[in-house]
Phi, psi and omega in degrees: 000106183276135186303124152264333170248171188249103149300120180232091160280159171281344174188150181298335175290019181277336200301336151287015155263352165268350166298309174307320188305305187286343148296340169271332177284351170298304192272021137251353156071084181210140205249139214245180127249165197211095140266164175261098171226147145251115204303346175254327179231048189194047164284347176307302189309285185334328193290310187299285163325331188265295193289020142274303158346305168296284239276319178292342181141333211309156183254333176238142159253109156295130165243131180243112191192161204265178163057194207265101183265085158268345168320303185297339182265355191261330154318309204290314176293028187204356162204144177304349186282154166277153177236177227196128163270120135239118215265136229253124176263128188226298171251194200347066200045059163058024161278310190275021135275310187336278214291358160301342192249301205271359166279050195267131187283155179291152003232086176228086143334087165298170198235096182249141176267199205268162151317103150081016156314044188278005174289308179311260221318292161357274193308332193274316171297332191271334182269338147309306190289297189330328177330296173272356179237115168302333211256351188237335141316309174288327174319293191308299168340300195293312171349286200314315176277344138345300202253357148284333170312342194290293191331268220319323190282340162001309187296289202302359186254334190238325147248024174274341191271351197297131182243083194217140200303314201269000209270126168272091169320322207244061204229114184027024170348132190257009185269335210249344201268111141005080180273125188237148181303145192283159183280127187239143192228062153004317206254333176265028205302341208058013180283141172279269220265055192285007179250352179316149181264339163235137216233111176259138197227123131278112223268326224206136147341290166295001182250011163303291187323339191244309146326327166288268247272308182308330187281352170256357167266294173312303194288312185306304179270027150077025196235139195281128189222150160220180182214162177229145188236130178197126180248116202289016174235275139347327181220058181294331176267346152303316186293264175013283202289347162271341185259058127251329171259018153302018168325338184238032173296135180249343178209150223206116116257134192253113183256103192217134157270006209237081167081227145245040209273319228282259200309337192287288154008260179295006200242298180315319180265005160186151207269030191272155161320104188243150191244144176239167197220080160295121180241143168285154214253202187259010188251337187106324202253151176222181203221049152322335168285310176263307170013265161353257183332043200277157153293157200281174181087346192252017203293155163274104162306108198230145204242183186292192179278156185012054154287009228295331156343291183293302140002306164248010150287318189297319197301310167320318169289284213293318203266358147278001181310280240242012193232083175323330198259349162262351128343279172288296125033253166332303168322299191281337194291307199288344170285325194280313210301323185294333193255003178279000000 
């Protein structure tokens, strides 16, 4: 059984954040490897491992690591697959892995999760592969509703149980209630391109600039795109009715100054891969943090601040698993930038 993804810790006291990863990928029956390398004091090894790793099949690379977590990016130089940070808390609450994995300069992407998520990284490696595998897309579809089902009994486990004078349990009781589905309008979406393999959302005006850069990097590397400025708070039934009708999308960036709502969003409404672009806002602050920061079952693959460059080499990276020509491609874009 050849593994499609690489768990890679930077040290064995990480393995409990692959234990998460690897229950999920246990409960999506997606078959993994799990190593020990450190990018300071075993790069030979990393090295090795991944550009074998590459050459036998592997399809996703996890990297997990604390400190100055240089292990995912140290991933990123030895193979064309995309790769998934997960950054470690040892010190400062896991900031200084954050921003170590997730500032990765163009055009070497990190896929980055959350502080000590490796269940998100799972998921996320499995909605990279489900692209080109149906059977492993509905696993993740079905995942998902695991985990909303948690929420809804949530109510009946927990606040039902609840006993207070003033408080009414059976007050729109969620075991009794209807839930109907958002109304989606097909004919108003605003999409140019509904056959695009990728759907770019932009929350603010001012944030097109940092959007153009991903459509030129996407053009460059031949991949169809489409893009929208919408705010899933201000324009909530536009937004709704562009990301249902984006179906045939494989991959969603989500471009924002304005908190996360943009990429937050878009993760509730499809179980497709979504990459997020934190951009600063006219104030100075960007929210590289709520990006990130997700609940499991939801992740955001979050690139650096106004990266959006980088963003679509990773969109490359996932859609070259299964695509030789975005390969080479990927190949000449990462030669030119090195040789300028």
């Amino acid at each position: 059984m050849t593994p499609k993804i690489m768990i890679i810790l930077g040290s064995g006291s990480d393995i409990a954040i692959a234990e998460k990863a690897m229950d999920i990928l246990d409960k999506l029956e997606i078959p993994y490897s799990l190593k020990i390398a450190s990018a300071h004091r075993t790069p030979n090894l990393v090295r090795e491992i991944v550009k074998q790793g590459t050459d036998a099949g592997i399809e996703v690379f996890i990297g997990i690591a604390g400190l100055a977590a240089h292990l995912p990016g140290t991933i990123a130089a030895y193979t064309p697959r995309p790769v998934i940070g997960v950054p470690v808390d040892v010190k400062s609450a896991g900031m200084d892995a954050l921003d170590s994995i997730i500032q990765m300069p163009y055009p070497s992407p990190i896929a980055t999760v959350g502080i000590d998520r490796g269940d998100n990284a799972a998921i996320l490696a499995a909605q990279f592969i489900g692209i080109h595998n149906d059977e492993i897309h509905q696993r993740v579809i079905n995942l998902r509703k695991e985990y909303a089902r948690k929420v809804i009994d949530s109510n009946e486990s927990i606040v039902q149980a609840i006993d207070r004078p003033f408080i009414n349990n059976d007050f729109l009781r969620i075991r009794d209630l209807e839930i109907n589905k958002a109304e989606f309008d097909e004919e108003n979406s605003g999409c140019k391109n509904k056959d695009a393999e990728v759907a770019i959302i932009v929350g603010r005006q001012t944030d097109v600039v940092v959007a153009k850069k991903i459509t030129v990097i996407l053009d460059r590397l031949k991949i169809t795109h489409d893009i929208k400025v919408v705010c899933p708070i201000r324009s909530n039934r536009k937004f709704i009715n562009y990301v249902k009708s984006m179906k045939n999308a494989k991959i969603f960036i989500g471009v924002s100054s304005n908190s996360s709502q943009v990429t937050g969003g878009i993760v509730g409404l499809t179980a497709r891969p979504v990459i997020g672009v934190p951009c600063t806002n006219e104030n100075g602050d960007d929210y590289r943090l709520t990006t990130v920061s997700m609940p499991p079952g939801v992740p955001v693959a979050t690139v650096g601040i106004n990266n959006g460059k980088n963003a679509a080499v990773l969109s490359g990276e996932i859609l070259s698993i299964d695509n030789p020509e975005i390969v080479q491609l990927l190949d000449k874009l990462k030669d030119k930038k090195i040789n300028l």
